[in-house]
ROBARO-79142 format. One line per 4 residues: number of its first residue (from 1); their letters; for each residue x, y, z of C-alpha. Coordinates in nm, 3 decimals, decimal comma, padded with zeros to 5 digits. Last residue first. Example, Ala and Ser with C-alpha at 12.3 -4.5 7.8 and 13.67 -1.06 7.14 Angstrom:
2
2) SA) 01,367 -00,106 00,714; 01,230 -00,450 00,780
# end
This chain:
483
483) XXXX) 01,851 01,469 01,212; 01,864 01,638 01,543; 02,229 01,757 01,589; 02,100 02,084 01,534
479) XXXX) 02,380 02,141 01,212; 02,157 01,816 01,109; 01,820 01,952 01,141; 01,829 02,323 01,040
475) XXXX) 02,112 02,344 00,747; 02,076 01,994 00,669; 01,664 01,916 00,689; 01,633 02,224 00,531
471) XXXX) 01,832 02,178 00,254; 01,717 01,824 00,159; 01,324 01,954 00,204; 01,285 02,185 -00,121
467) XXXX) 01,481 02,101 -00,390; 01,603 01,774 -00,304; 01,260 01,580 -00,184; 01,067 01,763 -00,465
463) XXXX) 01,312 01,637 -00,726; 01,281 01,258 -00,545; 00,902 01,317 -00,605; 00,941 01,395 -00,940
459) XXXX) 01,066 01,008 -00,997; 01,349 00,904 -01,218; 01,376 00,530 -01,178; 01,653 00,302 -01,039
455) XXXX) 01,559 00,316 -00,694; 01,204 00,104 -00,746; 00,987 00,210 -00,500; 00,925 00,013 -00,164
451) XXXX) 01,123 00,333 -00,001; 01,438 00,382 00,195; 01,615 00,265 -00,056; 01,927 00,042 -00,014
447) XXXX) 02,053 -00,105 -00,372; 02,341 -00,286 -00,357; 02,735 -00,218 -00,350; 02,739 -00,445 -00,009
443) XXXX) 02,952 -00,124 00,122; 02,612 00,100 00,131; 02,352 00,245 -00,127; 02,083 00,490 -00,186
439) XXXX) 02,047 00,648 -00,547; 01,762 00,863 -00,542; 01,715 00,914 -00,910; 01,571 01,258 -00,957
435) XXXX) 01,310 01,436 -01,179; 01,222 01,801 -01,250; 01,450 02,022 -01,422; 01,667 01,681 -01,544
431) XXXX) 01,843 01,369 -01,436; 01,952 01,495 -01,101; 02,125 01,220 -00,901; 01,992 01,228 -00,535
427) XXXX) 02,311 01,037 -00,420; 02,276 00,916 -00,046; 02,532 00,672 00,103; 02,523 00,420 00,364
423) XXXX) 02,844 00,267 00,510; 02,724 00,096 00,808; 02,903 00,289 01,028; 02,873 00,161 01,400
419) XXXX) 02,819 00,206 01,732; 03,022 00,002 01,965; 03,328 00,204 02,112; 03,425 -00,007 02,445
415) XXXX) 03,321 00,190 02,733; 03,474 00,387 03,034; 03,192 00,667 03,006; 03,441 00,897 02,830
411) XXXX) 03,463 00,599 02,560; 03,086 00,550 02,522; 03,095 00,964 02,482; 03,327 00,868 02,245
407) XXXX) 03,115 00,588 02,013; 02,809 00,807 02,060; 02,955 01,111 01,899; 03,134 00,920 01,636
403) XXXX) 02,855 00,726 01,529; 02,640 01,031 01,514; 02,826 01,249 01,310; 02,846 00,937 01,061
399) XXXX) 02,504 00,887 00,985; 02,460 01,268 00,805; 02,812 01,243 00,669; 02,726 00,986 00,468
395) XXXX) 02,408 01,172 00,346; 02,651 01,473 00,303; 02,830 01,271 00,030; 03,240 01,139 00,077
391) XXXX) 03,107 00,797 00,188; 03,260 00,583 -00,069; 03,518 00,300 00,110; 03,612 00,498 00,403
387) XXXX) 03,945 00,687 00,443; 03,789 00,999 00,620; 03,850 01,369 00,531; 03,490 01,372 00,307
383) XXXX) 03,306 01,294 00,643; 03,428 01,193 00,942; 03,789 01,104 01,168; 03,770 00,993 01,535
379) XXXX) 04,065 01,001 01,748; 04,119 00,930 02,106; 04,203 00,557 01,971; 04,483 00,685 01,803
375) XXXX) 04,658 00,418 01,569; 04,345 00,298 01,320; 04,157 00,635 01,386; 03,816 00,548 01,543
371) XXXX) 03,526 00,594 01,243; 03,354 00,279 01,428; 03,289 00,108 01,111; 03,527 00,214 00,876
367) XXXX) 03,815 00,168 01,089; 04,005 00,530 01,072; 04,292 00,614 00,840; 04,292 00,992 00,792
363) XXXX) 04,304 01,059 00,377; 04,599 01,165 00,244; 04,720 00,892 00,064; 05,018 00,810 00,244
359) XXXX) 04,827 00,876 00,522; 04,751 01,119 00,792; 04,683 01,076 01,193; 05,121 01,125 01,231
355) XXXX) 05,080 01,448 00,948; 05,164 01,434 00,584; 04,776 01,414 00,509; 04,648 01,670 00,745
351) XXXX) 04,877 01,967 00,643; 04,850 01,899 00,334; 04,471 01,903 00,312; 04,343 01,589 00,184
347) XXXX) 04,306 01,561 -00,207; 04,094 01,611 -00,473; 04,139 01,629 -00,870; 03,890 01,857 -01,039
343) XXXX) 03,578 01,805 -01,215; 03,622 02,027 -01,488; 03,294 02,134 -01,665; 03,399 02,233 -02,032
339) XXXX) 03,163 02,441 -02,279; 03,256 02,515 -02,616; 03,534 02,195 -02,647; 03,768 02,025 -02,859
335) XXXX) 03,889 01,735 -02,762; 04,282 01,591 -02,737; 04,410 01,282 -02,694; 04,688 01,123 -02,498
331) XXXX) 04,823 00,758 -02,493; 04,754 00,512 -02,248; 04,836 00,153 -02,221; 04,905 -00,085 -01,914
327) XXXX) 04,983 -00,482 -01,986; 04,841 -00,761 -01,832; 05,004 -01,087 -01,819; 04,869 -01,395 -01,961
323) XXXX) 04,843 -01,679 -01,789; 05,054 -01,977 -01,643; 05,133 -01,822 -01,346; 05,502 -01,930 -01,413
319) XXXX) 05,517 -01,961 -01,803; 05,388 -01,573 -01,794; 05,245 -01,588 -02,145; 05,302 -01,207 -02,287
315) XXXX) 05,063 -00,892 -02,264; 04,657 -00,876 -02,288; 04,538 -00,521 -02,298; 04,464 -00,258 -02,081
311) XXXX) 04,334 00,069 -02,117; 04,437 00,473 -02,093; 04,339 00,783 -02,212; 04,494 01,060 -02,059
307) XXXX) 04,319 01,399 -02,150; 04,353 01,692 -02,310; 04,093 01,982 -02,320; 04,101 02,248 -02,596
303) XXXX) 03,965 02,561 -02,613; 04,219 02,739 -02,824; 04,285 02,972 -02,556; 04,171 02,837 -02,244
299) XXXX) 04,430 02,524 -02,334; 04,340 02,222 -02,087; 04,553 01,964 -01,936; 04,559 01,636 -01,787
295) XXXX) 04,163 01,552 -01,761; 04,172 01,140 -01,715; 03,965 00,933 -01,963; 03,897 00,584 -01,899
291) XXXX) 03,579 00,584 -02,041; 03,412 00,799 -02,332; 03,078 00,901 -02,278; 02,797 01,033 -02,478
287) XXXX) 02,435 01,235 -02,445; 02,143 01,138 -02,688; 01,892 01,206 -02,399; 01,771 00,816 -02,395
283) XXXX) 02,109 00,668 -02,426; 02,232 00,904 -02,145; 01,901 00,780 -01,938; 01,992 00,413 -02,015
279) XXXX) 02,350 00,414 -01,958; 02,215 00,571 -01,577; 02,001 00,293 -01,544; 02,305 00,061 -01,597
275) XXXX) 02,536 00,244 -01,358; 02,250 00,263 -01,081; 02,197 -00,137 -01,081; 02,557 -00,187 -01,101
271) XXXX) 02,669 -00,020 -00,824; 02,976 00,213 -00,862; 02,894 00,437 -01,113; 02,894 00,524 -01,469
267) XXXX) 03,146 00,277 -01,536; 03,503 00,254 -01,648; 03,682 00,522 -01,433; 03,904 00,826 -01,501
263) XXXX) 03,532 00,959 -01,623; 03,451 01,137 -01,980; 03,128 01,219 -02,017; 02,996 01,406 -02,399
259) XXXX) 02,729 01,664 -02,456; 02,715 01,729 -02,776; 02,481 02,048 -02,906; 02,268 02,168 -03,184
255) XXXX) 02,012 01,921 -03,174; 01,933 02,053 -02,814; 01,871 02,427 -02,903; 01,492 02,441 -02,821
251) XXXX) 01,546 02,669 -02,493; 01,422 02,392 -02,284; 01,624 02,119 -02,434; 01,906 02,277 -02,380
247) XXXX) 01,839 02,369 -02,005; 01,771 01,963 -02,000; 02,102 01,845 -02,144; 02,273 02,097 -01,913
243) XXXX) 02,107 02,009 -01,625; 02,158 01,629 -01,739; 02,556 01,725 -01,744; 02,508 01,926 -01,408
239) XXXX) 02,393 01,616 -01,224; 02,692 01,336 -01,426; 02,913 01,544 -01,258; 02,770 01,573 -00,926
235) XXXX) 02,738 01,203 -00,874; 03,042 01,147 -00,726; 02,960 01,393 -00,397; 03,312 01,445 -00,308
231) XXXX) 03,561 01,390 -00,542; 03,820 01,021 -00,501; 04,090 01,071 -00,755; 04,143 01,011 -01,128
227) XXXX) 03,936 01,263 -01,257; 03,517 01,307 -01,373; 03,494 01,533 -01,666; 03,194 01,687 -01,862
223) XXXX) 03,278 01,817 -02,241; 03,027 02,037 -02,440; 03,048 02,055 -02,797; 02,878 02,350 -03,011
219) XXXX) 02,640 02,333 -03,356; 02,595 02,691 -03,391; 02,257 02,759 -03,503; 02,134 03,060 -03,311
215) XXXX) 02,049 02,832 -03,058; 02,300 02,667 -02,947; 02,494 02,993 -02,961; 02,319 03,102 -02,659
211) XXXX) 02,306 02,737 -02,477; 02,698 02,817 -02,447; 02,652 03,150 -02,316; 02,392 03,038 -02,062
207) XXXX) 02,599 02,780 -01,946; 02,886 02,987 -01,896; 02,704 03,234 -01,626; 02,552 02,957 -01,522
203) XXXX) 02,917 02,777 -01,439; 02,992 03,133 -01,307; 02,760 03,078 -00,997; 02,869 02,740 -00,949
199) XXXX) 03,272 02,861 -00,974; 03,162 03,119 -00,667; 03,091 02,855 -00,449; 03,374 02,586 -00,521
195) XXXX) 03,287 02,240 -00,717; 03,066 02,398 -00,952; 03,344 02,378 -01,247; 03,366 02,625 -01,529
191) XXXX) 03,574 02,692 -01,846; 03,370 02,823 -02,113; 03,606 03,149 -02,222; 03,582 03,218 -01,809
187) XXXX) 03,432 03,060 -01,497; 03,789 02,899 -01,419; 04,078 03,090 -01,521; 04,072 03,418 -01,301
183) XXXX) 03,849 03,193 -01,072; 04,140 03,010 -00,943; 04,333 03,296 -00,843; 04,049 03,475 -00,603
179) XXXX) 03,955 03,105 -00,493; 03,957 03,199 -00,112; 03,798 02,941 00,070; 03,412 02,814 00,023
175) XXXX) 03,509 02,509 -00,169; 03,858 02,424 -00,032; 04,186 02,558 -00,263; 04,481 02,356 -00,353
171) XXXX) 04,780 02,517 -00,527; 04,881 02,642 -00,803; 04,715 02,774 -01,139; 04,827 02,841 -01,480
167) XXXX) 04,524 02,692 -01,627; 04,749 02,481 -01,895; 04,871 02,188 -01,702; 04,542 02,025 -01,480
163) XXXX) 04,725 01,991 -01,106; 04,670 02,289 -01,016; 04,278 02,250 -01,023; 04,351 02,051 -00,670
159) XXXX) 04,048 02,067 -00,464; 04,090 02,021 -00,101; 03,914 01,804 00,148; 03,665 01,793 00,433
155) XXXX) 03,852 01,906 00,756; 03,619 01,691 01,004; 03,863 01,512 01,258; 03,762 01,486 01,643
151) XXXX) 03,965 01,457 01,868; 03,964 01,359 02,227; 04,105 01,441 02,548; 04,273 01,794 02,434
147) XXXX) 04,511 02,013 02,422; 04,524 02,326 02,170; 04,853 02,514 02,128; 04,829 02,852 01,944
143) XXXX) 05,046 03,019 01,672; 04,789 03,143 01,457; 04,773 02,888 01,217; 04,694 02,657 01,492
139) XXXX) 04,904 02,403 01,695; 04,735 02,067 01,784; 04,763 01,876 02,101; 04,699 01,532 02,208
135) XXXX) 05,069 01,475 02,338; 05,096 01,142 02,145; 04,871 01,312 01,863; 05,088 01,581 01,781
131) XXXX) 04,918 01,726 01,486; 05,058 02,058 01,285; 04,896 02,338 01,090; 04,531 02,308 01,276
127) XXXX) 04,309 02,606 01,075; 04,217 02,910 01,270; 03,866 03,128 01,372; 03,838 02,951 01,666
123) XXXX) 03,512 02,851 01,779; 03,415 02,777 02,176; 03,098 02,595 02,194; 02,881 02,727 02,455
119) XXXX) 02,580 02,774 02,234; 02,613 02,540 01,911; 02,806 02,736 01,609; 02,515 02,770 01,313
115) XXXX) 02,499 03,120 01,300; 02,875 03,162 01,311; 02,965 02,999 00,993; 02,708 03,241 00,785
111) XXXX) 02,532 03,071 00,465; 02,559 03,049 00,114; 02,342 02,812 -00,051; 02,020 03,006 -00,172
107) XXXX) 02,281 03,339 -00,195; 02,442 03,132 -00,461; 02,104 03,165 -00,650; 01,919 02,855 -00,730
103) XXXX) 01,739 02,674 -01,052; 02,043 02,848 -01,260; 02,217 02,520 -01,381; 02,523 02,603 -01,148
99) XXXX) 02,314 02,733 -00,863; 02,122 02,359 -00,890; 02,453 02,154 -00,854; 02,611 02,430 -00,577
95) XXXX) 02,282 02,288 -00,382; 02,514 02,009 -00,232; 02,727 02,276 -00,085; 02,530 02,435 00,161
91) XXXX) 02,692 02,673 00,314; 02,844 02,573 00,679; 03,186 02,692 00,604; 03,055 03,050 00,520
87) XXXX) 03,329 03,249 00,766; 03,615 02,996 00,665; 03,899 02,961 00,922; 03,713 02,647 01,173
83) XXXX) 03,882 02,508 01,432; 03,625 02,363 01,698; 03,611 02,405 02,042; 03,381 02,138 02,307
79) XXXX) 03,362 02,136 02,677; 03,045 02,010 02,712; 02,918 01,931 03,056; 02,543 01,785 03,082
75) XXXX) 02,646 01,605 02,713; 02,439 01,482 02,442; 02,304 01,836 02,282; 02,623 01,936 02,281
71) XXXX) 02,767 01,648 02,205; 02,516 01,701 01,885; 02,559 02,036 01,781; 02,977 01,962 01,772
67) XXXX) 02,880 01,644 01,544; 02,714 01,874 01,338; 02,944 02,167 01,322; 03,218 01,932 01,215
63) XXXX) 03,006 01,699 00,948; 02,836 02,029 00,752; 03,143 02,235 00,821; 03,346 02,387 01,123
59) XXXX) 03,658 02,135 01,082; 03,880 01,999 01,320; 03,670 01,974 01,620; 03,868 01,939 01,977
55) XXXX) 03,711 01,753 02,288; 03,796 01,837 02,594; 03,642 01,599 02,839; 03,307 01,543 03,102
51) XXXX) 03,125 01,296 03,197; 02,755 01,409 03,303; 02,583 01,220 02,988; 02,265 01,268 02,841
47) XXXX) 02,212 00,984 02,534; 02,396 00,917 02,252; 02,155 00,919 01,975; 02,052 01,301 02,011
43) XXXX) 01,647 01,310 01,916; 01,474 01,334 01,544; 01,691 01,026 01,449; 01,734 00,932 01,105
39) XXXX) 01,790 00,561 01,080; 01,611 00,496 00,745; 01,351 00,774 00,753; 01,451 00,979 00,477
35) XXXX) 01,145 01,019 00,412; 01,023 01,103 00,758; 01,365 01,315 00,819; 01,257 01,578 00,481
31) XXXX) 00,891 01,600 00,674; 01,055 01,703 00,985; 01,290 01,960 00,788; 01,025 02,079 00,593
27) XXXX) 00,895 01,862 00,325; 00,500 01,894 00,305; 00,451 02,311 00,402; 00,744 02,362 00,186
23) XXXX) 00,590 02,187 -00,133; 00,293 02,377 -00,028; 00,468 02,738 -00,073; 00,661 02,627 -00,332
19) XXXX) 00,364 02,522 -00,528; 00,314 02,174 -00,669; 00,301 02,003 -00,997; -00,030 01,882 -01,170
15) XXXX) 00,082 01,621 -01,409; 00,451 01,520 -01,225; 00,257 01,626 -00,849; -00,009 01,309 -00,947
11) XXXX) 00,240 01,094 -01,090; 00,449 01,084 -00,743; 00,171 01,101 -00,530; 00,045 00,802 -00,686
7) XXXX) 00,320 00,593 -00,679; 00,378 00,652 -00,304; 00,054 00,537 -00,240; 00,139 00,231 -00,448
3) XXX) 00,459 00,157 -00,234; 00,289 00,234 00,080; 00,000 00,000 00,000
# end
């Protein structure tokens, strides 16, 4: 009955549609945790405690502030400071997607670090430069020493357009940091990327130029990338590639384009069921891909993207094994382009990576389960900084705050760390103005929807779910600690 129910609302707000007003009415942030009801809690998970500890945030965004909302909430005695530089940490980056397409203004996403720090939480407005963790202390930017009893790690990552030759850039910036240098390259002569805050803004900007000479009859190419490193929020590529499909088609200028993919990887996605519906919507709209294509360079001038294109193929009889070896190939190739969205490389903050709780691949080891850091027990690692299989999506985020505030208040109690991560991830992949897939998954790399409804199909329901109760249910409910 729920599933058919559910059916019905759906087809009934595709042919009639739905007012903003009401759509806000039915998925506030309470309505947004009821469908999303698979382990949301509306009340703190860990319980009221009188223990008390220092505990240090690294990282005032989306998973920092949250978890720092919710010992709040948890604990009689908080004695809680978090390190946070960036004055709009807590914006809301998933909705970068829709600013970039021009369904949202940036000023829809952008909001105010300082609204959303917890009262009695003590915020620093500094980044940690170096770790000690067999002292427990960190040193800030600006020079001071920080002890504490536990730690909790929620830096998100860095994005590395430096390392794409021909944009003249260097260094690593975060999404709402400064990106004064990177956005003298990127948001210009159809170069964008909606990865940072102002780059979605000037990816509309773009768009609008490109879908311009789409319709006066210029037949124009536009190139989508996906690199070589974990991103956060994998989907988002493919999401402003069926925006752009779908502003196209709106202005009647669709013939006149291609739209072409090409991902580092060799599917659409990670689990199969979502990969081949997503073949079948690309197939549908006319829009291409190319795998195993790695964005290596780019030339503003002539507009031209290059990229590493690489495969195997079967090598010499290894007498030993007794099979054939397998030999890496890759040449480069070069596309033309009108319009180019550049997914870039990502990586942990230096500073993190090459410290004792980093890793040789940046990311803070921690068991995936318990999020505790493999060496440091007093250490806890979340969200896009941690070395879990997937997870680098808000959704993640939004079951992982809570594992690591229960799992060390257990630990201030005297108690073994028990709650755990069971890996789920949320991807409400935009397949045009007006429908979503809601991809829901964990580690098993199946299917996990919250729903009887079938998770491979575009529903307008899923569209109202992300454009009006998604938001809310972050910016009010999660940076509570309540959802």
């Amino acid at each position: 009955m729920l599933k058919e129910g559910m059916d019905l609302i759906d087809a009934h707000f595709k042919n009639e549609g739905v007012s903003r007003r009401d759509a806000m009415k039915m998925f506030g942030a309470g309505g947004a945790a009821m469908l999303m009801g698979s382990g949301v809690a509306t009340e703190a998970t860990a319980g009221s405690s009188a223990v008390k500890a220092k505990i240090l945030i690294v990282g005032g965004g989306l998973a920092g502030m949250s978890t720092a909302a919710l010992f709040t909430n948890s604990l009689d005695n908080p004695d809680i400071t978090v390190l946070e530089p960036t004055a709009t940490s807590t914006s809301y980056q998933p909705g970068q997607t829709l600013v970039g397409a021009g369904i949202w203004d940036p000023s829809d996403v952008t909001y105010q670090r300082d609204d959303f720090v917890p009262s009695g939480v003590t915020l620093i407005k500094e980044k940690a430069v170096e770790f000690d963790p067999e002292n427990n202390t960190v040193k800030t930017s600006g020079g001071k020493t920080l002890k504490y009893d536990y730690m909790v790690i929620a830096a998100g990552l860095k994005l590395d357009y430096a390392r794409i030759q021909g944009l003249g850039l260097e260094g690593t910036i975060t999404s709402r940091g400064d990106d004064s240098a990177v956005r003298k390259v990127i948001g210009k002569n159809g170069i964008t990327s909606i990865y940072f805050g102002n780059g979605a803004a000037d990816t509309w900007t773009e768009m609008q130029k490109f879908i311009a000479d789409a319709k006066s009859g210029k037949k124009v190419k536009g190139i989508f990338t996906h690199p070589n490193t974990p991103i956060k929020c994998g989907g988002a590529p493919k999401k402003i590639m069926y925006l752009t499909d779908a502003r196209l088609r709106e202005a009647g200028a669709r013939d006149n384009a291609e739209l072409t993919f090409y991902p580092n990887g060799s599917k659409m996605f990670g689990v199969k069921e979502y990969h081949d519906a997503i073949v079948n919507q690309f197939e549908a709209r006319d829009m291409k891909w190319n795998y195993r294509h790695n964005l290596i360079g780019v030339d503003p001038v002539k507009k031209v993207a290059t990229f590493n294109r690489h495969w195997k193929e079967k090598g010499p009889w290894d007498e030993d094994l007794e099979e054939y070896s397998v030999v890496m190939k890759a040449e480069t190739v070069e596309k033309e382009y009108d319009f180019l969205h550049v997914t870039p490389p990502m990586k942990a903050a230096e500073e993190i990576a090459n410290s004792p709780v980093g890793s040789a691949k940046g990311w803070v080891p921690v068991k995936k389960e318990t999020l505790q850091h493999v060496k440091y027990p007093n250490v806890y690692a979340l969200g896009d900084i941690a070395a879990v299989p997937m997870g680098k999506t808000g959704g993640s985020a939004r079951k992982q705050y809570k594992v690591v505030a229960e799992n060390i208040i257990s630990m201030m109690n005297g108690k073994e760390p028990t709650a755990q991560y069971a890996g789920y991830t949320v991807c409400p992949l935009i397949t045009s103005i007006g429908t979503v897939m809601l991809a829901e998954f964990n580690w098993t790399k199946k299917p996990t929807p919250s729903f009887p409804l079938d998770p491979t199909q575009e529903r307008w329901i899923w569209w109202l779910l992300k454009v009006y109760a998604l938001k809310p249910m972050t910016q009010y409910g999660m940076l509570s600690g309540r959802a």
